[in-house]
N, C-alpha and C positions, 0 to 999 in steps of 0.2 A: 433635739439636736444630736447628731452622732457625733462622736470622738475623731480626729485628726486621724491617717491610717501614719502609723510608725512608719517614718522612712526604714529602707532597705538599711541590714546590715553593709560595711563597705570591708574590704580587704585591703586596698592601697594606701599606704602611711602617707600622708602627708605636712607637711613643714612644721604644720602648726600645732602636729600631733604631739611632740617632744614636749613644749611646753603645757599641752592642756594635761598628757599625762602624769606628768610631775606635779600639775597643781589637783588633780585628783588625789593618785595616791597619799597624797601631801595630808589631805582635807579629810581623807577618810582616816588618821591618826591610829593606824594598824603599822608602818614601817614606818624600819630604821631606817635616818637619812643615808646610809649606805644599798639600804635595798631600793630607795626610790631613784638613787642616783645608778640604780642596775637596773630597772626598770623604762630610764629615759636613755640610758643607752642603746639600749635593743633593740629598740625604736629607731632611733639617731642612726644606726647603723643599718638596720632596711632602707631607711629614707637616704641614706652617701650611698649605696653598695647597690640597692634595689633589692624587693624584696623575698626573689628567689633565690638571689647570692647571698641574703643573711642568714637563710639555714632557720629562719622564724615566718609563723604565719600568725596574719594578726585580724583581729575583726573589732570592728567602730562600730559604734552604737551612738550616731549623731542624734541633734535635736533640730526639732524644723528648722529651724536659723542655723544650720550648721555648727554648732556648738557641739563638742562630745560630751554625753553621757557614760560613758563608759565604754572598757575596750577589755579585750582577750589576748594571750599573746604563747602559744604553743609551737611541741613542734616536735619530729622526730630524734630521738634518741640516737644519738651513733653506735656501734656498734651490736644494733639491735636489727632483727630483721621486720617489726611490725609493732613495738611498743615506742607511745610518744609522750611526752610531758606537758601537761597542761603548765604552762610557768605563771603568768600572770593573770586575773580577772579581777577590776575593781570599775565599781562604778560612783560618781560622783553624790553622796552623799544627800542632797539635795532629791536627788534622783532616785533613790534605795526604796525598795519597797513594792516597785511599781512592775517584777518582773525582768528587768533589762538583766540582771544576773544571769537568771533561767535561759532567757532568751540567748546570750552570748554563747554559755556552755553546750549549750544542746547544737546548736548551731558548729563550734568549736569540734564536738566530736562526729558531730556529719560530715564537717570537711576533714578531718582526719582521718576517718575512716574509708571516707573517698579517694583519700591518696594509699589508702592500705594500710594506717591503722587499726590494730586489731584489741590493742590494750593502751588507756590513757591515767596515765599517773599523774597524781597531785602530789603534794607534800604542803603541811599547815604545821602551826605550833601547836603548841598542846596547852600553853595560856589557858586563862581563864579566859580571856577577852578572846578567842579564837573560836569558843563554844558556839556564838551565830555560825560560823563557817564552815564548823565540823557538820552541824544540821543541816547547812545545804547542800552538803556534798551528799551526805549520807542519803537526803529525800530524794536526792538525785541518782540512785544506786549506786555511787561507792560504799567501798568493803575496805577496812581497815586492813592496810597489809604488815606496818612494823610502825612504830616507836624508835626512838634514839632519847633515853635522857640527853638533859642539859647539850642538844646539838648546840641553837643559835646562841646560847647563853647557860651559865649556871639555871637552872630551875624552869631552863624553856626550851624543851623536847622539841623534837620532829615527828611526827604525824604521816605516815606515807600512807595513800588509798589509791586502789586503781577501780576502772571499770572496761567490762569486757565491753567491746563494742562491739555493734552490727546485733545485738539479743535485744533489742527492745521489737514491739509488735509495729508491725509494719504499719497500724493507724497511728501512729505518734507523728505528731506533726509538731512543724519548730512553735514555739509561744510567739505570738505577736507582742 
């Protein structure tokens, strides 16, 4: 018996999006309740504004039932001519393991790059509990670009990595 094909990633927020994100981020016990409650706004504010006037692009990683698995949420930098911010990617816990990260980010920096993207930055803490996250950026070719001791907290740095875009080999295709 073959496996279910993964629905389509989707790009339009909708309604229902604010609350499953918040109960993600929530579930995955990585933020602070001030960063989840920065996370469900960015959202909130694609979904009132639309999501070309929020200045964010976002990609859902639903489940057959329409349930979200996970979501991405980047975007260009202002005052830059071609460098964008990857801001958020978490996927519901439940769910981890299985690729939908991979799948999100690669995706994330195809559309970025489509819009002329040329450099996509992250930023992570430097924790100990952040060591999963540093390894999947890194397998993912990010490059360690700075450090900040005690940014978000006494004894919990900032982490900045970028990756060039558009150099990966042209058989790279998105993960299913």
């Amino acid at each position: 018996m073959t496996s279910p094909v993964p629905p389509a990633l989707r790009s339009t927020p909708r309604a229902s999006d604010a609350a499953e994100i918040r109960r993600i981020i929530a579930a995955t016990q990585f933020f602070r309740a001030a960063e989840v409650d920065i996370a469900v706004e960015l959202v909130q504010e694609a979904i009132d504004k639309g999501a070309a006037k929020s200045g964010y692009h976002f990609l859902f990683d639903d489940t057959l039932s329409g349930g979200l698995r996970g979501y991405a949420c980047y975007g260009p930098i202002d005052g830059t001519e071609s460098s964008w911010d990857f801001y958020w990617i978490a996927v519901d816990p439940a769910a981890q393991g299985k690729g939908i990260g991979q799948r999100l980010l690669v995706a994330s920096e195809h559309d970025a790059a489509a819009h002329g993207a040329r450099r996509f930055w992250v930023e992570t803490s430097t924790l100990a509990l952040y060591e999963p996250t540093r390894r999947f950026y890194h397998r993912a070719g990010y490059t360690d670009a700075a450090a900040l001791a005690d940014f978000y907290a006494p004894g919990d740095g900032k982490l900045i990595l970028f990756k060039e875009l558009g150099q990966e080999p042209a058989s790279r295709e998105l993960p299913l």
